[in-house]
C-alpha positions as CSV (number, residue, x, y, z in Angstrom):
1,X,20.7,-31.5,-15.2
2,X,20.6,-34.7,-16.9
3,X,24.4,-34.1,-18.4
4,X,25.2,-33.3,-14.5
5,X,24.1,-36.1,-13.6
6,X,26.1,-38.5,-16.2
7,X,28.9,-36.6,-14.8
8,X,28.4,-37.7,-11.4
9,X,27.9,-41.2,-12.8
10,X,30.9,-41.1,-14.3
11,X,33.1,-39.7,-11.1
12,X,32.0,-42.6,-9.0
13,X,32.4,-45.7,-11.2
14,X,29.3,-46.8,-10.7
15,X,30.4,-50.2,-13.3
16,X,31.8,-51.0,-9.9
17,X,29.2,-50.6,-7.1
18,X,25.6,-48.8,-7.8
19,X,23.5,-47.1,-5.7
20,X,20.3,-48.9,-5.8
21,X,16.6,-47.7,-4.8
22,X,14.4,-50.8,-4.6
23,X,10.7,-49.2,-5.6
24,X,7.9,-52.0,-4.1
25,X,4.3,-52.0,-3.0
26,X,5.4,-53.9,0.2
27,X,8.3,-55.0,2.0
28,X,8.7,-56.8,5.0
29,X,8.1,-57.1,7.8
30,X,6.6,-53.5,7.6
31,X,4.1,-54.7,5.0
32,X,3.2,-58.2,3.6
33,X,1.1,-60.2,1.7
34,X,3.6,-62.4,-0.2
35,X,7.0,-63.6,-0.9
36,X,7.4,-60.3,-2.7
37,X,7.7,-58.4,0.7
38,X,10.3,-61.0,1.6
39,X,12.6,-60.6,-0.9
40,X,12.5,-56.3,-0.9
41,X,13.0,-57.3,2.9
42,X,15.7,-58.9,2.5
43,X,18.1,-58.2,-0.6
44,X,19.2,-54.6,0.9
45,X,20.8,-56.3,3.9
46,X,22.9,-58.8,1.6
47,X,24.1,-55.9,-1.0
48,X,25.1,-54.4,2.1
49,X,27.2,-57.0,3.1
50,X,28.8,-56.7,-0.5
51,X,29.4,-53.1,-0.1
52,X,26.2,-51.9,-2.0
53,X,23.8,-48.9,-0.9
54,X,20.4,-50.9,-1.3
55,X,17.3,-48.5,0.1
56,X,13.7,-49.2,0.0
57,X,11.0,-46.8,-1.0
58,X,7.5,-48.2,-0.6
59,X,3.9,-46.9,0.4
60,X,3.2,-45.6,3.8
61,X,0.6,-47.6,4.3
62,X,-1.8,-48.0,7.4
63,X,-0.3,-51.4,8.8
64,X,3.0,-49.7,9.2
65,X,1.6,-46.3,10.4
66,X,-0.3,-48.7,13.1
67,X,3.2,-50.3,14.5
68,X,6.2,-48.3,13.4
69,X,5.1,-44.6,13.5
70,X,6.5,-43.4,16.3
71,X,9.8,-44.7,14.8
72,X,9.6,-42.7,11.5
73,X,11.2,-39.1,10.6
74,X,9.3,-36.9,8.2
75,X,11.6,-35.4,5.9
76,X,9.3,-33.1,3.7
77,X,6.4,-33.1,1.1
78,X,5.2,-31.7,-1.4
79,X,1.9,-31.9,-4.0
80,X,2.5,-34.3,-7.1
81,X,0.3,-34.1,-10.1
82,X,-1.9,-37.1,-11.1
83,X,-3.5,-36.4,-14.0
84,X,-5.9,-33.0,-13.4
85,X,-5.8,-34.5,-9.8
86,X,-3.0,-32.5,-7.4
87,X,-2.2,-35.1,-4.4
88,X,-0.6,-34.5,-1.1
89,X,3.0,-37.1,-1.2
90,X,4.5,-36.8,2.5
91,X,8.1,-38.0,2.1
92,X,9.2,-40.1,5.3
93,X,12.3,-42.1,6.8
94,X,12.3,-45.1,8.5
95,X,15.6,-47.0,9.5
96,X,15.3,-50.9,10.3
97,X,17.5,-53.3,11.1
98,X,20.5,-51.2,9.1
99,X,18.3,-50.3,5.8
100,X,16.9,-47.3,5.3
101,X,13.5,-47.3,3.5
102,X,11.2,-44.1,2.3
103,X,7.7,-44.4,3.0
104,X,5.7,-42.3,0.7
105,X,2.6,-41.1,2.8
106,X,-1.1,-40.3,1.2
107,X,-3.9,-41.3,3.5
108,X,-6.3,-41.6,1.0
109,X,-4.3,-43.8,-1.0
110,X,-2.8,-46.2,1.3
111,X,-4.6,-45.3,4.6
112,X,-6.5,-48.9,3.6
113,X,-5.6,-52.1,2.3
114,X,-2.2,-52.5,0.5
115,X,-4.0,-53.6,-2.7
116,X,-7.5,-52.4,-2.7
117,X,-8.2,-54.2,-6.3
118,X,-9.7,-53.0,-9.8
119,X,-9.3,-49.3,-11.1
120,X,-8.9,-48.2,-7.2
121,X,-5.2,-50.4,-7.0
122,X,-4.6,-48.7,-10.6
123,X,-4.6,-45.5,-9.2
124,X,-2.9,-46.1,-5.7
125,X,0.0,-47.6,-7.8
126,X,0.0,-44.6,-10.4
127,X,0.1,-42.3,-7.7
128,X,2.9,-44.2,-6.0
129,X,5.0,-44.0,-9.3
130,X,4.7,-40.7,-10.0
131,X,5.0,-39.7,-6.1
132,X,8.3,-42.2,-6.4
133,X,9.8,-39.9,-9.4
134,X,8.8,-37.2,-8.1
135,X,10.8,-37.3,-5.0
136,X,13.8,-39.1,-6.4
137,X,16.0,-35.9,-7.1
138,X,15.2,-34.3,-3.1
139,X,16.0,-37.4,-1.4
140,X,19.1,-37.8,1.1
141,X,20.7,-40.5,-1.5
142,X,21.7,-40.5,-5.2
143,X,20.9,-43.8,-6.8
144,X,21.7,-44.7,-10.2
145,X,19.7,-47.9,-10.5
146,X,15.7,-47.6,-9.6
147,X,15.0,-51.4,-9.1
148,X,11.4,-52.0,-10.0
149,X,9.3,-54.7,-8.9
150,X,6.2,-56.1,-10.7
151,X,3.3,-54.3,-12.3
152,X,2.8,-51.7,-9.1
153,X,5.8,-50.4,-10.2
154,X,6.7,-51.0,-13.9
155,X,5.1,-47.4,-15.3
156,X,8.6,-45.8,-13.5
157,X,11.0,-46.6,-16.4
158,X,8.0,-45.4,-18.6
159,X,7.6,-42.4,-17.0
160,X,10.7,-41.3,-16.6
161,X,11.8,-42.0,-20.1
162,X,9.3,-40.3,-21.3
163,X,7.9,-37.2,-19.4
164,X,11.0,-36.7,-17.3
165,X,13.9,-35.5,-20.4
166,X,16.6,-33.5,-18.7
167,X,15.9,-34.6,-15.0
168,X,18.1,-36.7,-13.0
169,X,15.1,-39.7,-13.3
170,X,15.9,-40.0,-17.2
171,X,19.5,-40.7,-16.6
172,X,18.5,-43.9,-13.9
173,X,18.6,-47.4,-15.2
174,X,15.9,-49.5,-14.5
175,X,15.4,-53.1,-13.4
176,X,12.7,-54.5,-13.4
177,X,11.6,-57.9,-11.4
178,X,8.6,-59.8,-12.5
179,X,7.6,-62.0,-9.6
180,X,4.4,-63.6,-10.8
181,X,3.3,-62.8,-14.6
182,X,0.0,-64.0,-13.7
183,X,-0.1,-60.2,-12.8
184,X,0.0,-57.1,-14.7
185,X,-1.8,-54.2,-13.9
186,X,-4.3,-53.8,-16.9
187,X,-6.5,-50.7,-17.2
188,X,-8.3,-48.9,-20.0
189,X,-6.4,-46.7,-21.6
190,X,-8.5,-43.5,-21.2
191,X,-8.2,-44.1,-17.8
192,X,-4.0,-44.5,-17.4
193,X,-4.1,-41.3,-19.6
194,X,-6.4,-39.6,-17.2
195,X,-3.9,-40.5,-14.2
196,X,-0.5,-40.4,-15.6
197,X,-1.1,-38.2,-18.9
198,X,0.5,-41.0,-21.4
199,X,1.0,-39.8,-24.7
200,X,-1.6,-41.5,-27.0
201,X,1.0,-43.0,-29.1
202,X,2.2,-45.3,-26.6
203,X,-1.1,-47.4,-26.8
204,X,0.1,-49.5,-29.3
205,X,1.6,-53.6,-29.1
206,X,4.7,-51.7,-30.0
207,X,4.8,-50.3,-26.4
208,X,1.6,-50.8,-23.8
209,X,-1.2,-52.4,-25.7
210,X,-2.2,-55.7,-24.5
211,X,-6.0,-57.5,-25.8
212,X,-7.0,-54.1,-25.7
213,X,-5.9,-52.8,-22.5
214,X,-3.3,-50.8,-21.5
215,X,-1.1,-52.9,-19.5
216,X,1.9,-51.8,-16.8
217,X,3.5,-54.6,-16.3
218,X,4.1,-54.3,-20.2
219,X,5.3,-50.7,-20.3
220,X,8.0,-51.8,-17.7
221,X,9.2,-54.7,-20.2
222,X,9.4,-52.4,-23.0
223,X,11.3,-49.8,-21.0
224,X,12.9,-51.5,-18.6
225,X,16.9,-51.2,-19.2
226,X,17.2,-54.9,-18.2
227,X,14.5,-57.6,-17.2
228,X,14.5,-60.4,-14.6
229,X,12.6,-62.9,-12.8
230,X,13.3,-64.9,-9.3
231,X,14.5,-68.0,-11.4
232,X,16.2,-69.3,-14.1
233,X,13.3,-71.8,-15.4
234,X,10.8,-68.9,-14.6
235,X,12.5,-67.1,-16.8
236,X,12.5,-69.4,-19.6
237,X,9.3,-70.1,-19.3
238,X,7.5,-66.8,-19.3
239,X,9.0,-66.8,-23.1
240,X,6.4,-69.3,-23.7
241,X,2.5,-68.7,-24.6
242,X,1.5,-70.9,-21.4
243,X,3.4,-69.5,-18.6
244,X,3.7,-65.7,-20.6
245,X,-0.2,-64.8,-20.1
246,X,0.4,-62.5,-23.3
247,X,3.6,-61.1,-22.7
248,X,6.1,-63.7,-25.0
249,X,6.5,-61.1,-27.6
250,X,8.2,-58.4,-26.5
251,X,9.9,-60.7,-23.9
252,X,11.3,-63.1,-26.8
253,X,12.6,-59.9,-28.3
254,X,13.8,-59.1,-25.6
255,X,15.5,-62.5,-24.3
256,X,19.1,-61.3,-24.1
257,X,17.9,-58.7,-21.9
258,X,16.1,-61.4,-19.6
259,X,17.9,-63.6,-16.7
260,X,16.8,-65.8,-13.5
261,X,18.3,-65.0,-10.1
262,X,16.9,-67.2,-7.7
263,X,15.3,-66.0,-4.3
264,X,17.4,-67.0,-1.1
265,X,15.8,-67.2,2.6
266,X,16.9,-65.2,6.1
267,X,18.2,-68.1,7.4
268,X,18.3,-66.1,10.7
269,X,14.8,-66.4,10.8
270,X,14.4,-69.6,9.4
271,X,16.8,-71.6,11.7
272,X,15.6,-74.9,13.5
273,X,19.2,-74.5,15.8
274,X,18.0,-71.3,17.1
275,X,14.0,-70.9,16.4
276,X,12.5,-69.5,19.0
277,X,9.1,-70.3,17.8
278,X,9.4,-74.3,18.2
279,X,9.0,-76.0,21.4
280,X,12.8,-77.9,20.6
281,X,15.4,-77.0,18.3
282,X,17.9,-79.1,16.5
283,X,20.0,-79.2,13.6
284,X,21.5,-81.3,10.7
285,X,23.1,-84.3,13.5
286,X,20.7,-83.9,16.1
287,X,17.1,-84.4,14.7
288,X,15.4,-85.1,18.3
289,X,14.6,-81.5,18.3
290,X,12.3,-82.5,15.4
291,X,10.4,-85.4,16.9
292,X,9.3,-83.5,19.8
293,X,8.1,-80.5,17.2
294,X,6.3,-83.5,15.7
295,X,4.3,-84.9,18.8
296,X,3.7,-81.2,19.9
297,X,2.2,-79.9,16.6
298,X,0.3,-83.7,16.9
299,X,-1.1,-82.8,19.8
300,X,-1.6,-79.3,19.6
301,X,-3.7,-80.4,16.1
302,X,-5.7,-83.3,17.5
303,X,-4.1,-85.8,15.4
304,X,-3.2,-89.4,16.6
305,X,0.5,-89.0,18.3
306,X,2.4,-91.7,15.9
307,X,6.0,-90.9,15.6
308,X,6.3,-93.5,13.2
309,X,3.3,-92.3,10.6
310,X,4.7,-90.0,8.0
311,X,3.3,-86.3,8.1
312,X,2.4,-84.6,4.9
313,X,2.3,-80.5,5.1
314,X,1.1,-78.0,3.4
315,X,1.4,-74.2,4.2
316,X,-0.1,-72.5,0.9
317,X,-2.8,-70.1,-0.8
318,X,-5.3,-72.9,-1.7
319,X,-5.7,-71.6,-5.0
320,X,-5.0,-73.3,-9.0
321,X,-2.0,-71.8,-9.5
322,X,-0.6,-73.4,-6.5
323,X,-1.8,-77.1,-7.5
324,X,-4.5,-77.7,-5.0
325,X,-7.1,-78.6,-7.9
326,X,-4.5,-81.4,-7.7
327,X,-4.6,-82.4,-4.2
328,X,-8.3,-82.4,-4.2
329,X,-8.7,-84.7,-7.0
330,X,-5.9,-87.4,-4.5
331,X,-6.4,-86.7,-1.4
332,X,-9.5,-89.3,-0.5
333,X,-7.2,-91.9,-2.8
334,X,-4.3,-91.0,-0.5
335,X,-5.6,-91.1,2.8
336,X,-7.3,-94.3,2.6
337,X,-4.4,-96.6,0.7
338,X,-1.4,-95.2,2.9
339,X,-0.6,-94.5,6.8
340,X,-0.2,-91.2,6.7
341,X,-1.1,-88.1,8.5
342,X,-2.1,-84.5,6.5
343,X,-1.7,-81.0,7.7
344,X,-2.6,-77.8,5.9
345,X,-2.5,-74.4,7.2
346,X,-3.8,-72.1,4.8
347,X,-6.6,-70.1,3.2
348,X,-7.6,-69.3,-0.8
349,X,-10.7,-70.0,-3.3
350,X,-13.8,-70.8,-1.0
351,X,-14.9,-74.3,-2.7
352,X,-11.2,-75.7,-1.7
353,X,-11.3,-74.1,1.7
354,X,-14.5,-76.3,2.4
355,X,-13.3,-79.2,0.9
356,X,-10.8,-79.6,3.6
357,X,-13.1,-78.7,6.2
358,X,-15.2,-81.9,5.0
359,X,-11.6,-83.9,4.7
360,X,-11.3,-82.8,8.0
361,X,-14.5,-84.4,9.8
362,X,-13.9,-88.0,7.3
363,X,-10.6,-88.5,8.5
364,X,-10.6,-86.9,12.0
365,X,-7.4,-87.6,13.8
366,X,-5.3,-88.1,10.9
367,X,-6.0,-84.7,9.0
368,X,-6.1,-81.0,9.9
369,X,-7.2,-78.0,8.1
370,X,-6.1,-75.0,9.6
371,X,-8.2,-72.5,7.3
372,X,-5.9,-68.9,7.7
373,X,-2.8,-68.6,9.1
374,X,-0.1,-68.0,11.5
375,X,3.3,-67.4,11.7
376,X,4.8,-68.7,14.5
377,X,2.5,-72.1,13.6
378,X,4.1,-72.2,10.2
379,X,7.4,-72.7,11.8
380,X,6.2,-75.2,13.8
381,X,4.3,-77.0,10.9
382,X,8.0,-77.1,8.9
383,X,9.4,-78.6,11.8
384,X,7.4,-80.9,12.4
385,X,6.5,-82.6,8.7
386,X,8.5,-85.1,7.1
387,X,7.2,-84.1,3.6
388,X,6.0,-80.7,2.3
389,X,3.6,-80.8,-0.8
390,X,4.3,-78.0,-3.4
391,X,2.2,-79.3,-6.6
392,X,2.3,-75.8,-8.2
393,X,0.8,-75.2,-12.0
394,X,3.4,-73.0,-12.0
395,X,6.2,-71.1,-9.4
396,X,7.9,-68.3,-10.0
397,X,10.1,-69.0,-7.2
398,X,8.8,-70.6,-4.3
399,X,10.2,-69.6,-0.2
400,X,8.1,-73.3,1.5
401,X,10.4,-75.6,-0.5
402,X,14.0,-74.1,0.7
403,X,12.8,-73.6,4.5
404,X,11.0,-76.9,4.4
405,X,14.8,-78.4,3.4
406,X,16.1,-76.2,6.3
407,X,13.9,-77.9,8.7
408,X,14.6,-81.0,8.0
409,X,11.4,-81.8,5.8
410,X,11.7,-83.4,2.0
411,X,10.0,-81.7,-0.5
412,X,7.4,-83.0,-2.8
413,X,7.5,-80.6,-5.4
414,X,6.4,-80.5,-9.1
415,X,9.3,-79.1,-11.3
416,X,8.7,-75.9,-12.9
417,X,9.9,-72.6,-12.2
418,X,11.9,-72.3,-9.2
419,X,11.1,-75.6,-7.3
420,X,12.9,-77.1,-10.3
421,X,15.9,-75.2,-10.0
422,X,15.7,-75.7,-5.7
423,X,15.1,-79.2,-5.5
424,X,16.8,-81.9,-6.9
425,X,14.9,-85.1,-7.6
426,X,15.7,-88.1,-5.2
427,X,17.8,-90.9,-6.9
428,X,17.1,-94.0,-5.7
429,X,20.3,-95.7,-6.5
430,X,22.7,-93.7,-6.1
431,X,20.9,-92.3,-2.8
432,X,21.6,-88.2,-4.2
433,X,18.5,-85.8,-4.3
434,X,17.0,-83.3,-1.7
435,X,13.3,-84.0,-3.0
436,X,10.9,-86.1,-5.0
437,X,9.8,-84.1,-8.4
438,X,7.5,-84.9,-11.1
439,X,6.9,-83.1,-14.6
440,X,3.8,-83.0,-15.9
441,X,0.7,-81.4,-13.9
442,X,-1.0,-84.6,-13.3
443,X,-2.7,-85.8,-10.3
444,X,-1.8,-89.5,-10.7
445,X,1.9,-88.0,-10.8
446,X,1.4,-86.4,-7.7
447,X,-0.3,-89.6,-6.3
448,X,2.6,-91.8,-7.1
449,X,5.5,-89.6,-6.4
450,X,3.8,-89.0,-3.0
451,X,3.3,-92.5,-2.5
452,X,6.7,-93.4,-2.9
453,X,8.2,-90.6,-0.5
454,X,6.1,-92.1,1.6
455,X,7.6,-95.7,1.2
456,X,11.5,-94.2,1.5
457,X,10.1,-93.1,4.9
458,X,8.5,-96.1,6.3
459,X,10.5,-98.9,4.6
460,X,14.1,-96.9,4.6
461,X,14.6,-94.3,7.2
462,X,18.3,-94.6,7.2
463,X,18.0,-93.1,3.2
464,X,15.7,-90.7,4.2
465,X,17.1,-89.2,6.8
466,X,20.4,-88.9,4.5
467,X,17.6,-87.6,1.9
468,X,16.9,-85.3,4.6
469,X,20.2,-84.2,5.8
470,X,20.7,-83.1,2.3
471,X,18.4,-80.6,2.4
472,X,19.3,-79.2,5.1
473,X,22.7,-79.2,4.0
474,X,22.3,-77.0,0.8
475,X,23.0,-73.1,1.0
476,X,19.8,-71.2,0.6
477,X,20.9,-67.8,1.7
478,X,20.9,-64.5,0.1
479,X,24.6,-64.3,-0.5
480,X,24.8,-65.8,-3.8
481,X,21.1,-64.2,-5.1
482,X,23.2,-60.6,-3.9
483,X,26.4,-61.8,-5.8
484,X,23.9,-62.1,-9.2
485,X,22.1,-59.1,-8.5
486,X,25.4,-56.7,-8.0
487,X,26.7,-58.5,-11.6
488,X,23.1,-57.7,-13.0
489,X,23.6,-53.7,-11.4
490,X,26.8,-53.4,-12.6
491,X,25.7,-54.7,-15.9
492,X,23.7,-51.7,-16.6
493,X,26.3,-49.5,-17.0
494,X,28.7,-51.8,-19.4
């Protein structure tokens, strides 16, 4: 079987143009939790457009069952082994806007939440990998490359180099995306054993062993056939003991195996010329579109209607990670030395969620906190801001900073990961930029460099509406983040 298969390899020139299965735990808009979904979402449609067969195969789970099941075609099932455990995988169809994605089907594993957390998420996600391999050879498509993404799916190049020898799955490469380090799936080892039957001599540092755990985000590195992240600084920086959370090793030895490719945006959905979500729309000539998104998210917000006060956004997970330690320690100092207005819509870590409530009553009128969130307010919110706060610890990627530019709305952004490969620092003499950045993850650094966007917008407008314009006018689609990932398939096979 497995020299069949090398022939059929062969016969297609797949160095040319792969067949790619993207294996995720969500994708959207079926499922979706974070930027994750958005970019399994979204890639297949631009590999289409560059003559690649991208599908999706991802859990059935009960949010998509709830809208889309009267859209989906069963095509068969079958029982998979988990460990001593034999579980029911239902193999389904589901065709949306022009990808096709598989929906692997187990009520009692994803008839819940998407993630459920601890040893339960361990074993909805080792059930989903071996369900995923499983199925591979009885599907309706042949892929080559089985595109894995974080530690819900990095067992499958494990697994199938290991406990599949003379299948079809042993002759697939493997990709694997890490889109946030921060996590990796780590279980004691009796238990992954128990589940997925993993030889004992794989719980070593050689190959899964990680502080004493076994760790899957770690298999997938080690047997991953190539390894990427969703930027170029992310990716030199997870080689580092501060951003690699444990993980430099074997991706230091691994470096020349290791790349950035940015994330892009749909820019269908994220288009202030044609958003249907905004009360006005406008483009990169005609901003009045954007001042009466500005007086209606004002008003619909109880803040003061002033056009000419500068409006500071946020639309985050008020967590650490994503700086907001940061914006606590400024915010007071902010608010009372400058003429601004604040709005956050968002939700995270309790003890931030009621600092902003009290922010809320001291400085009523001039600062909301919209504690969740919604969509269609999130458009209006990057419409309506004139600068959008990203003080991130670290960022893998980042999607608010490239649709805040589309809107119209600098970026305040500190530069690591992906915001520093997004946005480029404002110059004030020579007038070039699309952003204000700073370096170090310091609140007086996010003071200052707030402070002076702040200035450029109240003592300059014409320079920062040609700071804005810039933004809008760079080119965050998925086109060239497709063009990297069919030279990174194609790579596989060279």
């Amino acid at each position: 079987m497995k020299k069949e298969f090398r022939e059929i390899l062969r016969e297609k020139n797949l160095t040319a143009l792969p067949n790619v299965l993207l294996a995720s735990a969500e994708c959207a808009p079926l499922s979706k939790t974070g930027g994750l979904a958005d970019v399994v979402g979204t890639l297949p449609k631009s590999l289409a457009k560059l003559g690649i067969d991208a599908r999706v195969i991802t859990p059935y789970h009960r949010v998509i069952k709830d809208k889309y099941a009267d859209r989906v075609e069963h095509m068969f099932d079958f029982y998979c082994s988990l460990g001593w455990r034999q579980a029911y995988v239902g193999v389904e169809k589901l065709v949306l806007d022009g990808v096709t994605i598989y929906l692997i089907d187990n009520e009692q594993y994803f008839g819940d939440k998407i993630y459920r957390g601890g040893q339960a998420e361990g074993e909805q996600y080792a059930f989903f990998c071996r369900a995923v391999l499983d199925c591979i050879p009885n599907l309706d498509f042949t892929p080559q490359v089985l595109h894995c993404n974080d530690w819900h799916t990095a067992m499958l190049p494990m697994l199938a180099k290991t406990q599949y020898q003379g299948g079809m799955q042993a002759g697939l490469k493997f990709l694997l995306t890490i889109h946030n380090i921060a996590f990796q799936g780590k279980f004691g080892f009796d238990y992954v054993q128990d589940l997925l039957n993993v030889d004992s001599r794989y719980y070593t540092p050689e190959f899964m062993e990680l502080n004493g755990c076994a760790d899957f985000l770690k298999a997938g590195c080690v047997f991953a056939d190539r390894i990427n992240t969703v930027s170029p600084s992310y990716a030199s920086e997870i080689k580092m003991p501060y951003y690699a959370e444990g993980l430099e090793g074997i991706l230091n030895a691994r470096s020349h195996e290791l790349s950035g490719i940015i994330n892009g945006i749909d820019k269908k959905v994220f288009n202030p010329h044609a958003d249907k979500l905004l009360p006005a729309t406008y483009d990169r000539g005609h901003l009045k579109g954007k001042a009466v998104c500005k007086a209606a998210l004002q008003e619909r917000m109880g803040l003061e209607q002033r056009p000419d006060m500068p409006l500071v956004a946020m639309v985050t997970r008020m967590t650490e990670q994503k700086g907001f330690d940061l914006v606590a320690c400024i915010l007071d100092d902010i608010m009372q030395h400058e003429d601004i207005q604040f709005m956050l819509l968002g939700s995270g870590d309790e003890r931030f969620e009621n600092f902003m409530r009290a922010a809320e009553y001291r400085y009523k009128g001039r600062l909301c906190a919209y504690i969740g969130y919604s969509e269609e307010l999130s458009h209006l919110v990057y419409a309506a801001s004139d600068f959008f706060l990203m003080p991130s610890r670290f960022e893998p990627c980042g999607l608010s900073q490239m649709i805040s530019m589309r809107y119209g709305t600098v970026p305040v952004v500190r530069q690591t990961g992906g915001l520093a490969d997004s946005v480029e620092p404002y110059n004030r003499y020579t007038g070039e930029g699309t952003g204000f950045g700073f370096l170090n993850f310091n609140a007086h650094e996010l003071l200052f460099t707030t402070q002076e966007a702040c200035r450029l917008y109240t003592e300059s407008p014409v320079a920062w509406g040609n700071l804005a314009a810039q933004g809008m006018a760079k080119d965050f689609s998925w086109r060239a983040s497709a063009l990297e990932y069919r030279k990174l398939y194609r790579g596989l096979f060279t």
